[in-house]
N, C-alpha and C positions, 0 to 999 in steps of 0.2 A: 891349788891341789898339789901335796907334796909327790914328788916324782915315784912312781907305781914301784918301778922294781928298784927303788934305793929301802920303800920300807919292807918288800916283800924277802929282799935281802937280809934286811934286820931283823925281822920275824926270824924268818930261819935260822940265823944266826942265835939268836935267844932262846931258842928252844933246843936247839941244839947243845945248848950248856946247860940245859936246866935237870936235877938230880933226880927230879920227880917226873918218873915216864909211864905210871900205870901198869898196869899187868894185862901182859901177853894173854887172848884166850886159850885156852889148853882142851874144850871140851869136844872142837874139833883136833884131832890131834896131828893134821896138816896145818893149822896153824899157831901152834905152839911152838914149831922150831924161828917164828919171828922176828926179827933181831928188835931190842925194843929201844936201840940207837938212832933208829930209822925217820926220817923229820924229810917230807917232801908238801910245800905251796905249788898249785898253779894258777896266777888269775886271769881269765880270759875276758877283753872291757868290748865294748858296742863293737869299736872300729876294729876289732882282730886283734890290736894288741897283747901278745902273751906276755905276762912277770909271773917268773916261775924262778924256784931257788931249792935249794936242796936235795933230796933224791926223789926229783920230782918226774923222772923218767922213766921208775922204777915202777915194773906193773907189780899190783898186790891185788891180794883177792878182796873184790869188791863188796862182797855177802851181800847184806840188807838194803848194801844202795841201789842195786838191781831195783826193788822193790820201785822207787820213784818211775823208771822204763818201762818194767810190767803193768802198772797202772797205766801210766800214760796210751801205750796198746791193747789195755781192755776194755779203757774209755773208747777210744777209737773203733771198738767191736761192738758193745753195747750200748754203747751212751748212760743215762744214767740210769737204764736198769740194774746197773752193776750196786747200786748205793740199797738196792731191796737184798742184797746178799752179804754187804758188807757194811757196816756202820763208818763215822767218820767223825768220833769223837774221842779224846785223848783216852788211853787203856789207864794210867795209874798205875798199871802195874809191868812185873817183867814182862820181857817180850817174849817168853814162850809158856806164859801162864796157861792153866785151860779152866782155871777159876771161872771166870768171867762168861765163857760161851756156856755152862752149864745154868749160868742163872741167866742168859741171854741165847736160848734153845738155838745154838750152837752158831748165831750171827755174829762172826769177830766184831770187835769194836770199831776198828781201822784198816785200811789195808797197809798198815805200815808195821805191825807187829805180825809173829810169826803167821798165827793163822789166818788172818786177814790175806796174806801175800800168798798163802798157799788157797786161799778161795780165789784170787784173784788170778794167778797161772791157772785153776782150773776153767776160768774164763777163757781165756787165752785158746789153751788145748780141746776144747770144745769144735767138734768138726776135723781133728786134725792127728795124725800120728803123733806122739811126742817129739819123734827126731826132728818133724817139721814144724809145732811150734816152736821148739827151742831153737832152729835155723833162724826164726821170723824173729827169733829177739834179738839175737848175738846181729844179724842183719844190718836190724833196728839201731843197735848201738854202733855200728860203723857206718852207718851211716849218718848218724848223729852227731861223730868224730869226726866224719872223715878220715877216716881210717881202719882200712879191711883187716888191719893188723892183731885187731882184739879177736882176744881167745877165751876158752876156756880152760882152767888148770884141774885136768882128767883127774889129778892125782888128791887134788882137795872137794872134788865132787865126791871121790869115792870113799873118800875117810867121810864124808857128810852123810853117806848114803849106812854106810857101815855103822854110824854112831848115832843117826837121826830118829833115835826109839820116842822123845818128846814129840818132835814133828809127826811120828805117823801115828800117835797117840788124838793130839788134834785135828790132824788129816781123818781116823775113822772116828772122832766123835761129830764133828763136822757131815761127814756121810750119811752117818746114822738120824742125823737130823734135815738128809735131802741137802745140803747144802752145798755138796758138792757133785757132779752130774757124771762124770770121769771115773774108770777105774782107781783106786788112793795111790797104787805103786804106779800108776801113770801119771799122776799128777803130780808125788811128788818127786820121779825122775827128771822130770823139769824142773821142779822149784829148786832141789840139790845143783842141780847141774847150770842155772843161770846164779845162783848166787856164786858159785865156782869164776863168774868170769873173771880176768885179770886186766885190770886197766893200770895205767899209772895215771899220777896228777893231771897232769897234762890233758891226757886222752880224755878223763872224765869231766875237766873242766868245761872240754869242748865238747862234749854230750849233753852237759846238761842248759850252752847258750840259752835254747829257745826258749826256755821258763826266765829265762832274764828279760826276755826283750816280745812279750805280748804273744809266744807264741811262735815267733816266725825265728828262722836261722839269719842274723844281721848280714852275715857275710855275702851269701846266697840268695837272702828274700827270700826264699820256701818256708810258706806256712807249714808245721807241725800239726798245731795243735788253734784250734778259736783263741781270740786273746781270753776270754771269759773262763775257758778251762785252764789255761794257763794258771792266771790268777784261781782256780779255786783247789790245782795240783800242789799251788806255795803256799795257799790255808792249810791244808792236808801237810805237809812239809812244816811249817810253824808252828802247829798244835800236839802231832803227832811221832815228826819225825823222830825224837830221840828217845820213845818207848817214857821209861817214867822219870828220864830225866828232861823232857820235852819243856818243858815251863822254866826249868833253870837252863837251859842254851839260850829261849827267847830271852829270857831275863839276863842273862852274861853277854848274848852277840847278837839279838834283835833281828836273826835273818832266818827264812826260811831255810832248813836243811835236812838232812836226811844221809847217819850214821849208819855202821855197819861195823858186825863184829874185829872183821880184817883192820880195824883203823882207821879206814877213809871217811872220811864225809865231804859231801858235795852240800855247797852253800850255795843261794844266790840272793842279790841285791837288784833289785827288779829295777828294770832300765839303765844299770850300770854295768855287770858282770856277774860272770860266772866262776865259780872258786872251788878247788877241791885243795886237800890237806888229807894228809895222811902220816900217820903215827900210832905202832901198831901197839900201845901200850892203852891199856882201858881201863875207866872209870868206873864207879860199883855200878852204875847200870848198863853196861855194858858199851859207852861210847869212849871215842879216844881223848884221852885224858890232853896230850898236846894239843891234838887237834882242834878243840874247844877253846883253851889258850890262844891260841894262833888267832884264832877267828875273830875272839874275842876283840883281841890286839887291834889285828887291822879294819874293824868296824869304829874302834873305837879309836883309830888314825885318822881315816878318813870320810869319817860322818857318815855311816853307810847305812847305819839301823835302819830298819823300816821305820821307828818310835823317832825318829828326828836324831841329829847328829850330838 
């Protein structure tokens, strides 16, 4: 096994030089000031081990990766009546189409595209004020870290809230079809506001272990989640994850993962680690144009694919 942080150094390093960075999204307009210089790995392995290299300290807004967290806590509230609300099969299309709920009486496809995830927080928020579901997520993710440290960026929820005329578009066609149970400006002040959170590499690495390793935190031994759900949040993650570019990620990096407009994507390699990458420059479907690179790279360093090495 070639030495973890000599290639996760190279990675970085290559990407870092490389002229082609994708474009910054602009349609929130808190993240359009992004530098799109910006190149951070972190890989987190069974034993604790971190390789981490570039501006891998650096929190950015996590957007759509939330989405992997929020499922994982609505699983954990309903079980699988959550799948009579939400479908879980790849969309094909962009991630904030509302094509699709129209000719599907307003059941998103996935909870990994826009309104999937906003069916899925209203899961979540069911029973509860908004300020205290979004306490039980932000929680949820430092606890997942390890670290109380994770925030939200007040200032990119509110440009999300201010410009989110798509989102509350399929927020009331969704309602209008019972699909959602919640006030829509309660539901989606949560969904604005967890996508807002700011992790860096690092932190998300260590959030998403337990989908590595059956379920349970390696470190600690605390189950999360059945091994069984684990395995079927990294089907959801593999099929799904990169909206309609999801079949060409499997196809380039062979791992479960799950993008988001800020750049990041959180990968994992099941029974070996956990990996985030961030790079805030985006490919036409809205994932991060390095970040895919990167990934690609080091699965294809270290025989990681799920598809054999």
């Amino acid at each position: 096994m070639p030495d973890l942080q000599r290639v996760v150094q190279e990675i970085a390093e290559e990407m870092r030089a490389r002229p082609d960075r994708g474009d910054v999204a602009t349609y929130i307009p808190e993240l359009a000031g992004a530098d799109p210089a910006s190149f951070g790995i972190a890989v987190v392995g069974a034993d604790g081990e971190v390789a981490a290299a570039g501006d891998c300290d650096l929190p950015f807004s996590i957007q759509s990766v939330s989405k992997v967290f929020t499922l994982t806590l609505a699983l954990g509230k309903v079980g699988d009546r959550l799948w009579r609300r939400v479908g879980r099969e790849p969309s094909g299309s962009p991630f904030n189409s509302i094509v699709q709920l129209e000719a599907e009486q307003g059941i998103p496809r996935n909870p990994f595209i826009n309104a999937g995830a906003i069916a899925v927080t209203d899961i979540i928020l069911s029973g509860h004020q908004p300020r205290e579901a979004l306490g039980e997520i932000v929680r949820f993710m430092q606890f997942l870290a390890d670290d109380a440290s994770i925030f939200i960026d007040e200032a990119v929820a509110a440009s999300e809230q201010r410009t989110g005329f798509r989102n509350r578009a399929l927020a009331n066609y969704m309602k209008s079809f019972g699909v959602l149970e919640n006030p829509v400006d309660h539901t989606l002040g949560v969904y604005f506001h967890h996508c807002a959170i700011a992790m860096s590499c690092r932190q998300l690495a260590m959030a998403g272990r337990f989908l590595a390793h059956n379920g349970r935190n390696p470190e600690s031994g605390l189950s999360v989640v059945s091994p069984e759900r684990a395995r079927r949040i990294n089907a959801v993650m593999l099929t799904c994850g990169h909206y309609d570019g999801s079949g060409e990620f499997a196809y380039r990096v062979g791992l479960p993962g799950k993008s988001g407009v800020g750049g990041g994507i959180l990968a994992i390699a099941p029974g070996r680690a956990s990996i985030a990458v961030w790079s805030p420059g985006l490919d036409a479907s809205g994932n991060s144009h390095l970040g895919r690179l990167a990934l690609e790279a080091l699965t294809q360093r270290l025989g990681w694919s799920v598809f054999g090495g």
